[in-house]
N, C-alpha and C positions, 0 to 999 in steps of 0.2 A: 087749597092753599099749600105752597111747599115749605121744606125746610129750611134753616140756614146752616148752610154749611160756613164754618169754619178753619182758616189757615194759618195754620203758626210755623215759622221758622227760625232759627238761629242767622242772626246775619254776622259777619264776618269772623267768622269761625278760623279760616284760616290765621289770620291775624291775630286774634286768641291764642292758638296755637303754639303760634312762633314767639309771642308772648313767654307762654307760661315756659316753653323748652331753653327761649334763651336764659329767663329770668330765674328757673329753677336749677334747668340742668349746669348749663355753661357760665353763667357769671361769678359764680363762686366757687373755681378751679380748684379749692381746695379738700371740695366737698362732691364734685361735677355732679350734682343735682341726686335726685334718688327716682326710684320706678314710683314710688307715690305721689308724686305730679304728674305722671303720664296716665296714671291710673285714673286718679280727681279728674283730669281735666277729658279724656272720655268717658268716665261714669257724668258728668257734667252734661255734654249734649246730646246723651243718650238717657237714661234714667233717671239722671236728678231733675230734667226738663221733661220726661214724660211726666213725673210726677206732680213736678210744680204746675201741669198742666189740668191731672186728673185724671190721666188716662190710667196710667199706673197706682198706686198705692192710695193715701186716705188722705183727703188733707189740702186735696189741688183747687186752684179757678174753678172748675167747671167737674166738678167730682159729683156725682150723681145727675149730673145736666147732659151726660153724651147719651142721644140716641144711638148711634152708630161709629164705629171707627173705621173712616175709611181706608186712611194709609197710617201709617207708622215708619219710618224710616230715619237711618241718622238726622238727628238735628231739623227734625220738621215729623209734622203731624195735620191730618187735615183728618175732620170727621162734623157729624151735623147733631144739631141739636136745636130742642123746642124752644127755649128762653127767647125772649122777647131780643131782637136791637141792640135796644140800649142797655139792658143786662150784659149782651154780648160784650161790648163798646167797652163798657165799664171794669167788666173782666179783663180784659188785653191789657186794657190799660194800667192797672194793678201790675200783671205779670210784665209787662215794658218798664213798668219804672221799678220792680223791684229788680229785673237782671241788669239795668242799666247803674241803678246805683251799688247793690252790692260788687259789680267789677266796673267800674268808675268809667263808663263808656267802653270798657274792651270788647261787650256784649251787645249787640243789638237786637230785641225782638220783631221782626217783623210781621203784619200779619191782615189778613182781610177776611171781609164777612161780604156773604151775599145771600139770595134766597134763590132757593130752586127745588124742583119737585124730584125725588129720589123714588120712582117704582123700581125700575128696573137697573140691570146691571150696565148698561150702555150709560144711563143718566146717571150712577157714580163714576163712570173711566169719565166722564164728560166732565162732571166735577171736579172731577181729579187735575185733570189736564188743566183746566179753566181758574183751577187755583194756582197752580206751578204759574200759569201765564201770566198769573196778576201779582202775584208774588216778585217777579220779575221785573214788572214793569216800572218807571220813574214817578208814576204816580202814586204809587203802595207808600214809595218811604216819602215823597214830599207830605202826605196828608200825616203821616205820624209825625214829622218834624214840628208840619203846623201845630198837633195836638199838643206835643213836648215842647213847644218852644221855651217856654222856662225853666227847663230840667236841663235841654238840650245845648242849651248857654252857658251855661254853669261853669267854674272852673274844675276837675274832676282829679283827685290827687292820684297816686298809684297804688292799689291796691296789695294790700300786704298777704303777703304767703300763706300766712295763718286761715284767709276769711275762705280760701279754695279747700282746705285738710278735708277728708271724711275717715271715719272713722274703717280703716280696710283691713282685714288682715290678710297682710301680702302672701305670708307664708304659705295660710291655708287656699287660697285664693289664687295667685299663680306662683309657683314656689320654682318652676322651671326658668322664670325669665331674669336676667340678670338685673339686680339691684340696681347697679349705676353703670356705665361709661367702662369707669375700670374693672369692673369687676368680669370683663371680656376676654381680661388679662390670662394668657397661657403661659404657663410656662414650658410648657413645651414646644411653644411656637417661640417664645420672645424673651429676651432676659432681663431685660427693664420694663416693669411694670409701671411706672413713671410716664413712660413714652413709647408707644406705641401704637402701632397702623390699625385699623379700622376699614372698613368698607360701611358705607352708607350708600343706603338702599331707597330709594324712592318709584313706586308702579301707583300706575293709573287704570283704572279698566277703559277701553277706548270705547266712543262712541255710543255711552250708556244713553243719552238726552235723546239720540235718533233713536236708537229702540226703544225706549218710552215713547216717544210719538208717532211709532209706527204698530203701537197694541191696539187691537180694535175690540180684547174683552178683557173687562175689569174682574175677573177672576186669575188670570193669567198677569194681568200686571199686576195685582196685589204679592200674585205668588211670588212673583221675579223681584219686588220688592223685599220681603220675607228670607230669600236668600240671598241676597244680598247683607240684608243687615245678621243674619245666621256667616255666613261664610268670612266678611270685612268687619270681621270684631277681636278686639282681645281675646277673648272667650277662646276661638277658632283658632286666632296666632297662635294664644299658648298650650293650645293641645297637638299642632304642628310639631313648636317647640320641644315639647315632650318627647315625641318618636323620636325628635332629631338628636337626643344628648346621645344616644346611642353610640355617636361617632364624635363625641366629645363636644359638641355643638353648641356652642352659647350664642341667645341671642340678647340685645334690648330693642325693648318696643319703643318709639319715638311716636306713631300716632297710626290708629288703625281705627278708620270709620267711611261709611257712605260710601267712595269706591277708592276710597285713597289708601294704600300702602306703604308704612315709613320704619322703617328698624336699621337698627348695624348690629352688624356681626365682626369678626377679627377678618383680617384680609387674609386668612389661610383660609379662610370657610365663604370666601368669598361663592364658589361654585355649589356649595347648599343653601347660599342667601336665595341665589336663581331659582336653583331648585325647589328651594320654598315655595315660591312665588307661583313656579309653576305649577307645583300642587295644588296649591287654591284655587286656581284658573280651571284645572283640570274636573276638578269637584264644581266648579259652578257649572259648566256645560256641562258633565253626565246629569248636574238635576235640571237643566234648561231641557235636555233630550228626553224627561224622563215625561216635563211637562207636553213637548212638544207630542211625544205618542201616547202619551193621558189625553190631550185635548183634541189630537190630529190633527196639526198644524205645522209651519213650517219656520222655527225660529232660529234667529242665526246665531251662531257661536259666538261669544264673545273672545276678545282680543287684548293683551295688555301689553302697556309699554313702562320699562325700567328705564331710571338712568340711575347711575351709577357714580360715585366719587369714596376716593382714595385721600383717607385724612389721619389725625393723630389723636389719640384718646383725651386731648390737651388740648385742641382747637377750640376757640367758639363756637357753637353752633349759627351765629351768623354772618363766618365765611364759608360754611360748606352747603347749608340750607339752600344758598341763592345755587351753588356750583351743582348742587344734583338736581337740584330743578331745571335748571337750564340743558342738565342732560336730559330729563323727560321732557323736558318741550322737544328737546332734537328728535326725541325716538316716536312722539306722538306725531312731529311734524314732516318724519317719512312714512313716503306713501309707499303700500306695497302695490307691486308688479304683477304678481301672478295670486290671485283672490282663490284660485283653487288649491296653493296651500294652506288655505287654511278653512276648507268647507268641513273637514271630517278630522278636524287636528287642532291642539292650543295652539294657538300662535303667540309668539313675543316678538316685542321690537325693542333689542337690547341695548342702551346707548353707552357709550365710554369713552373719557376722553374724544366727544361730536364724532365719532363712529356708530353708526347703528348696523348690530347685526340682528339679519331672522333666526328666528328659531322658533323649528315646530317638529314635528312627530310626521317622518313621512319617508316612504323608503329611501330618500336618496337624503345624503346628509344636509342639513342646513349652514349657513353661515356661521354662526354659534357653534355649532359643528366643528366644522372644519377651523376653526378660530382657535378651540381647546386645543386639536389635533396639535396645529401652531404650536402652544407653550408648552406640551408634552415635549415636541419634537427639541424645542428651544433645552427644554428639561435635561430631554438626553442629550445633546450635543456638551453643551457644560458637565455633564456627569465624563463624558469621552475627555476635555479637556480643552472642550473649545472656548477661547477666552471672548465670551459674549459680551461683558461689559465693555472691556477694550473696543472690540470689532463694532459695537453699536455706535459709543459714544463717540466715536475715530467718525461712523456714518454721519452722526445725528452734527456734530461740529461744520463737515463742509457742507452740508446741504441747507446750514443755515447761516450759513457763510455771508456776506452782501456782496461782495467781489465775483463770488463764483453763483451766486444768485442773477448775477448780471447778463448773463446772456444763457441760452439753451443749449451751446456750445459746451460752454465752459462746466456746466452745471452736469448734463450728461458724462463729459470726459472723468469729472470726481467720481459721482455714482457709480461708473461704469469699471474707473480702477480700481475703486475701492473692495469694488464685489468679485474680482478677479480669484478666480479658486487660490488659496494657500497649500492648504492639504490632500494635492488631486492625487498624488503618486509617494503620500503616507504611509506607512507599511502596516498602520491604525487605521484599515478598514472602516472601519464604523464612526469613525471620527471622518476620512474623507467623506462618505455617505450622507451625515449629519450635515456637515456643512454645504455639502451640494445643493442639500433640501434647504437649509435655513437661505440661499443667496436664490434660489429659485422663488421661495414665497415673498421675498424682498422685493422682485422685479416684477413678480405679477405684478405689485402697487401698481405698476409703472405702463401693464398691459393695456390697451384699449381695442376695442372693434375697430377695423378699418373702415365701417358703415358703421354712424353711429346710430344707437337704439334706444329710445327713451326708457330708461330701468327704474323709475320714480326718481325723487329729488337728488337722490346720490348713487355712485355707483355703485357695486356690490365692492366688498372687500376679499371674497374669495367664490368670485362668481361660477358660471360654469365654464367649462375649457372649450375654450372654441381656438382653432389654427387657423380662423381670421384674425388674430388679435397680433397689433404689432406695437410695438416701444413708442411711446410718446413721454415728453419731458415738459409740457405744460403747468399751467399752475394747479390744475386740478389736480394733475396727476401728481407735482411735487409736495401741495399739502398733503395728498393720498397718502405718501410714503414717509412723510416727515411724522404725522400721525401714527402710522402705526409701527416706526422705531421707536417712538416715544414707548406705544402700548408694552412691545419686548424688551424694551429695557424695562417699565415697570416692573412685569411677570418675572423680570431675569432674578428679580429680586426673590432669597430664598424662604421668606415667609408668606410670599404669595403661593400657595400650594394648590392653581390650577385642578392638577390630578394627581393621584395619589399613588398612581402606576407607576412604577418605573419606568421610563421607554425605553424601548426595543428598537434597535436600526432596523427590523425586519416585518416591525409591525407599520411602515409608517408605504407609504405606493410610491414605490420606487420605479417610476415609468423612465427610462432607459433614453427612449425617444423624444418623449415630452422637455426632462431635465435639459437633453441636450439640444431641443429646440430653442427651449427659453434663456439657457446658460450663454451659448455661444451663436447660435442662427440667429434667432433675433438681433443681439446685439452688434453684430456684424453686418446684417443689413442695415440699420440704425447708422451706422454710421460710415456705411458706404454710400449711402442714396443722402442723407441728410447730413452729417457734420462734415463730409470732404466734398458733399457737390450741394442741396438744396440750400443750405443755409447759407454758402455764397455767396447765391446767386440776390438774395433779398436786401434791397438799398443798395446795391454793388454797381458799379460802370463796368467791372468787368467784363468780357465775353463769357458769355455760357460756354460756348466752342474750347475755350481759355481754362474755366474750369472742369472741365470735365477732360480735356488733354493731360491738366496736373493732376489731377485724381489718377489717371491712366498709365504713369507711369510707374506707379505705385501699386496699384491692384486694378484687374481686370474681371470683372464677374463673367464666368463660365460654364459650361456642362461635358460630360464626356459619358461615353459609356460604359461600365462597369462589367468585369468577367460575369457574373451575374445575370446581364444583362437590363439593367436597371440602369436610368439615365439619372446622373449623383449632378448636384451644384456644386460646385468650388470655384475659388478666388485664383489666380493665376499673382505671385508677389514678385518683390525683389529678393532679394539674401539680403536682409539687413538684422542685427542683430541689438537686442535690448539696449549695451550698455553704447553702442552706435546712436540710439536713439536718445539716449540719456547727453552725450556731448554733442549730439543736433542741439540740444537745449542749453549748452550753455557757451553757446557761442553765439557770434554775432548776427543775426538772420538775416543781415543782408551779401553776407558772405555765399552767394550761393554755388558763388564758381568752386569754392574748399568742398560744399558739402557732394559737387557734382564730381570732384576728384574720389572724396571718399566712397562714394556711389559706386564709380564705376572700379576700385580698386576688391571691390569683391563682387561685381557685377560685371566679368568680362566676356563672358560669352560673348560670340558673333550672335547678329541676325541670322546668319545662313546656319548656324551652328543648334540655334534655341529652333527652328523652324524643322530642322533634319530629327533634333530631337523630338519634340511634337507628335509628329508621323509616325516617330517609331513607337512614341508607348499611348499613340491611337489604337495601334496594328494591337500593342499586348494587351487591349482595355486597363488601362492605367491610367492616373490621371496626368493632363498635361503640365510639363516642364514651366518654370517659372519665367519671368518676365526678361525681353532686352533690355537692358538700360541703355539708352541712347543721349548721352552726357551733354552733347552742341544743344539737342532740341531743349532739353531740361532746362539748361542754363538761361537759353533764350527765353521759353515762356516761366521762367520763376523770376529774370528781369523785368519781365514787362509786364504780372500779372501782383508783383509782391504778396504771392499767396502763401510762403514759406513764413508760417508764424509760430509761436509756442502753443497756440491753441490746435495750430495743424499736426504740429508735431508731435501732440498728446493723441490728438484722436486716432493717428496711422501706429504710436507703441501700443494702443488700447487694442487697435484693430489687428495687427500683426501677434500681438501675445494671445489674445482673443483665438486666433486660427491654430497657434501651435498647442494650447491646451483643450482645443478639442478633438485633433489629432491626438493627443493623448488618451483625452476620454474616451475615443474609438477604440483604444487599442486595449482602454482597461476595464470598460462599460458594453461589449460586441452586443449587437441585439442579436436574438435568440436566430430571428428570423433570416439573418445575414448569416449565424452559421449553419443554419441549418442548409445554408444555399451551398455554404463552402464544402461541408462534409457530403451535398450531394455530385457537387463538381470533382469533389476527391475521388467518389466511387467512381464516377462514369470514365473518368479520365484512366482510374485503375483497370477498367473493365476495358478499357477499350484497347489500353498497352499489354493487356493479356490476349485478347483477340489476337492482336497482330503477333503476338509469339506463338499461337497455334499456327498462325498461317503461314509462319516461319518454317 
């Protein structure tokens, strides 16, 4: 004859939860709750429910009736015992209607009985599992409702503050975690204590239910259970807490049990909230590893996802509750790409503002990574004097524009003026530097693979550098960008305290070649191949022949070869000049014969003339001479083609100012490797004008 095992769980715990934080913490803003509700309500379905069960203390259901405990974990317990049935029956029953009526339905106990023989340790993981499964299933809570149908009808008032109290003393008990809400309060981050920012923290550990179903011994799943409820406890937060005040660290705990993670911190210590987190994670796989070579087996690391929201000391908590959830849903619900960062590493999957970045321990940096790097860099450019708020808000206004939303055209020629260097030939160094870099990580948003490649549900935000990636202005790509202006303006902000470094222009990879790939090549091809020829051609009667004539007399893509010897691309132009460009726009566009006069009144070279030129700074390796303008052809095909619009006229000033400021960058940025070519042409050329004076 076997036992009966026994299953008891809390059911809708989370609802409790948001319960007691909204009703304790948030609804009486004048008090914003105390850490003694948070306290009650996980002493609640950890201890005061082992108790009321018998496992723990004197006093419980079934206190002297357990044979064995098999599990123990937040908010559920399963173990066996001799009692008859209906004893069992009868017990449950008791504990269902006492947690149901002292919290007036906020509590449901759930729970099932069955019989089975327990020799060995495979017939408890079998139990184990076989109780999780039935616990689960719709028939567990229909046959209690049957039981309760009279309790369960009932009308059920709201339960008062008072009936949750235990008797705690916080001070002794956790004396590191902050009281309340405000008590977060710095002052030396913030000067109103009234009103102030917050970060709120919410991590999951992923995929706990498959490694449960994937343990084949019940001494290993006990254990993994054990550290779990060791590692996701108050207990463990507030001795985290502890080390952390060291650097002035305050936290409050919002809910810490089973595998769930919830505190705020101030939004200057938003990067030790992470750090936190990733602590804990770190400590649960070194004792996962410790079991795995105790038992010689092969168990996998676990993984956890944050999200993240940015709120007021002053909010309810149930506007922000739903908003950080909805960020861990986004970060549980990307999939990672490469499974080998994270075999021998924590991994996170950071979410903010529906951004999720990776972040793990592995020689090359992660997303998260490279993300900090960002708001350092943003850090320093406003320490140099760059007006980041302006330059953002000026971004974040036309790209959410509806007008310039309206076509791909219009939308690129914003983005693309707006990021045009200001500061390239600065006499503030470090400020033109800063900004190079901040309008470079702008337009990666914007970078894509010219072969796309499935990277999980979203793209990276600071993927790896591949010189396959070209400019695209779709929608993925513009919420790409519109996101994470939003993110640098948040950060711009100076109680967001990122990192604590000051940045250095010198510390940040200042790649020479890359910068001016992304700053000015890309964008130049961008809108040589797509806003003055492809995007034409789509819905158009036009001739392709037609557009691509009009493009033509305007810019010509070329090659030539270089003293060096190295084959360079450039654009071959007219001589047209900015504020030329500026009263193309405010004149009449179908005026095209005026604009073909002004055209040609600083475009007079011959054909014979720009051709003899050509040849001759072929012969010097130089690049070749600018464009004929040929005024009759113009005229003709911009009558017959009406391609002469304000949107045309944007993209050729973007594309033309686009070439003369990288000509500049060449001249103020030289790669190392061009001079090193110059000063070897200088020698040989020296050597060789001295030879010929020997042989003089």
């Amino acid at each position: 004859m076997g036992q009966y095992v026994v299953a008891v769980s809390i059911d809708k715990v989370q609802t409790f939860l948001y319960y007691v934080l909204q009703a304790y913490i948030q609804e009486n803003q004048a008090n914003s709750g105390t850490l003694r509700e948070i306290v009650n309500s996980s002493q609640l379905i950890s201890e005061t429910f082992f108790r009321d069960i018998g496992i723990e203390g004197e006093g419980g259901e079934f206190n002297d009736h357990i044979d064995e405990q098999l599990l123990a974990c937040s908010g559920m317990c399963i173990f066996s015992t001799s009692l008859d049935q209906e004893q069992i029956t009868k017990k449950l029953n008791q504990l269902f209607r006492k947690y149901y009526k002292t919290f007036k339905g906020q509590l449901l106990v759930k729970y099932v009985v069955f019989e089975r023989k327990l020799s060995t340790r495979q017939d408890k993981l079998r139990a184990i599992k076989e109780s999780k499964d039935r616990l689960r299933q719709p028939k567990c809570l229909n046959e209690i409702i049957t039981s309760h149908r009279d309790l369960l009808f009932q009308f059920c008032g709201v339960p008062k503050g008072n009936e949750l109290r235990l008797s705690i003393d916080l001070d002794k008990k956790y004396p590191s975690f902050s009281r309340d809400i405000n008590a977060l309060y710095s002052q030396e981050e913030d000067d109103n204590d009234n009103h102030f920012r917050i970060a709120v923290i919410k991590a999951d550990l992923d995929g706990m239910g498959a490694l449960f179903e994937q343990l084949g011994d019940y001494t290993i799943y006990n254990a993994i259970s054990q550290l779990l409820s060791k590692f996701i406890s108050l207990g463990y937060l507030h001795k985290i807490t502890a080390k952390y005040q060291e650097k002035d660290f305050k936290l409050y705990p919002l809910y810490m049990a089973g595998d769930d993670i919830f505190f705020a911190v101030t939004a200057a210590h938003l990067l030790d909230g992470i750090n936190f987190c990733k602590e804990i994670l770190q400590q649960l796989n070194e004792e996962i590893n410790k079991l795995s070579e105790h038992y010689i087996t092969n168990l996998p690391q676990l993984s956890l996802s944050v999200g993240i929201d940015f709120t007021f000391n002053r909010e309810p908590i149930r506007y922000y509750y739903e908003r950080v959830q909805h960020q861990l849903d986004e970060a549980k619900a990307y999939s990672r790409d490469c499974k080998d960062k994270v075999e021998k590493s924590s991994y996170m999957k950071i979410s903010i503002n529906d951004y999720v970045f990776e972040d793990y321990d592995a020689e090359k940096k992660s997303q998260w990574a490279y993300f900090k790097d960002d708001i350092a860099l943003l850090k320093g450019a406003m320490g140099k004097g760059f007006a980041a708020h302006h330059f953002l808000y000026g971004l974040l206004r036309k790209i959410s524009d509806k007008t310039i939303c309206s076509s791909d055209v219009k939308f690129s020629n914003a983005v693309l003026y707006h990021l045009l260097p200001e500061h390239l030939e600065s006499s503030n160094k470090e400020l033109s530097g800063f900004e190079l870099l901040l309008i470079e990580k702008l337009l990666r948003q914007l970078l894509t693979p010219k072969k796309e490649r499935s990277c999980g549900r979203k793209e990276n935000l600071n993927g790896k550098r591949n010189s396959e990636k070209e400019l695209r202005f779709g929608s993925r790509q513009r919420i790409r960008l519109e996101r994470y202006v939003r993110m640098l303006l948040l950060f711009s902000d100076q109680r967001f305290a990122m990192n604590g470094d000051k940045a250095q222009f010198t510390r940040f990879d200042f790649d020479k070649k890359r910068i001016r790939s992304t700053l000015f090549n890309k964008p130049m091809r961008y809108l040589y191949h797509q806003s003055l020829y492809s995007s034409l051609k789509n819905g158009n009667t036009i001739k392709e022949y037609d557009i691509r004539q009009f493009r033509n007399f305007f810019a010509i893509f070329d090659r030539y070869t270089a003293s060096n010897g190295n084959r360079v691309q450039t654009y071959r132009r007219l001589q047209i000049s900015s504020s030329m460009f500026h009263r193309f726009k405010k004149m009449d566009k179908s005026q095209i014969g005026t604009v073909a006069e002004m055209l040609q009144s600083v475009n007079d070279r011959t054909k014979e003339d720009i051709e003899e030129l050509k040849a001759q700074r072929e012969l010097e390796k130089k690049a070749p001479p600018g464009l004929f303008f040929d005024k009759e052809s113009f005229r003709s095909v911009g009558d017959r083609t009406n391609l002469w619009t304000g949107d045309y006229i944007d993209s050729l000033l973007i594309f033309y100012r686009l070439n003369e400021l990288s000509i500049q960058y060449r001249t103020l940025y030289r790669d190392n490797s061009n001079k090193n070519q110059d000063n070897k042409n200088k020698k040989t050329n020296k050597k060789h004008r001295s030879s010929k004076g020997v042989r003089r």
